[in-house]
C-alpha angles and dihedrals in degrees: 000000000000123000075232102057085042097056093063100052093041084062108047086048081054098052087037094054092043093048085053094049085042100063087041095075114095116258096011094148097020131136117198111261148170131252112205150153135207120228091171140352085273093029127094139164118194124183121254136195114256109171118238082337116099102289101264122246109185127188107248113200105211139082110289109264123131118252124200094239087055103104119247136210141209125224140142100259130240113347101008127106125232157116120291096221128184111253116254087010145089099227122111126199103251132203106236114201100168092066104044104293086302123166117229137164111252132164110293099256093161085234114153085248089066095043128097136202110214106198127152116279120227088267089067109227093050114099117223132203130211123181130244099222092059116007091199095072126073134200100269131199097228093210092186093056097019100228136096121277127143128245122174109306103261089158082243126169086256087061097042114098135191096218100184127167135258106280116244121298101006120161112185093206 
């Protein structure tokens, strides 16, 4: 075959490779987001980082509109797998087997434990998550310790999260 011929092919395996590798970063096509649930008409929880503590889910007492100082996440939207990453951050939230299915921030490492499948819940306009490292378990609000852990995926009220965009014009500096 001709240097000529070759050139081509060896690029388009190039672009297609790096599109691949691409895609694969964690939050690649991701807008930030939050990741929320209702307890009441005025009642919220939201989730907020924590460190390598469970990752925190406070009750917050008001009608549900997004403020600017609310955190937001990354992650790749229903049916694609990915990281939730902290906006402006490189810190993942992480399964963490070892202390009871809790879900704490950890450095983005791209491993199936940190990765999260989004997919509608059985409301039909929730999303759910369910985790990569074992697809029976979904990211669960803990409403005795308010914060995230997983327990086995029952399409329940605790696993169903507004996940709603950053409003208008929000700049997170």
């Amino acid at each position: 075959m001709k240097l000529r011929s070759i050139i081509p092919i060896l690029a388009a395996g190039i672009m297609a490779l790096s599109a691949v590798v691409i895609g694969a970063h964690p939050a690649a096509a991701a807008s930030p987001s939050i990741l929320c649930i209702g307890l009441t008409n005025q009642e919220w929880t939201c989730a907020q980082p924590n460190g390598s503590s469970p990752v925190a889910m406070p009750t917050e007492t008001q009608p549900f509109e997004p403020e600017f100082d609310w955190d937001w996440w990354l992650y790749n939207g229903l049916n694609h797998t990915g990281q939730i990453q902290e906006s402006d951050t490189s810190l993942c939230m992480q399964l963490d087997h070892n202390a009871g299915n809790t879900v704490i921030e950890a450095t983005c490492n791209g491993a199936s434990y940190q990765k999260w499948t989004a997919f509608l819940a059985p409301n039909g306009y929730s999303w759910m998550f369910y985790s990569m490292w074992d697809m029976n378990q979904c990211l669960t609000y803990n409403a005795s310790h308010h914060y995230l852990d997983t327990v086995a995926c029952n399409g329940a009220w605790y696993q169903s999260f507004a996940a709603g965009p950053a409003p208008p014009g929000w700049n997170p500096d």
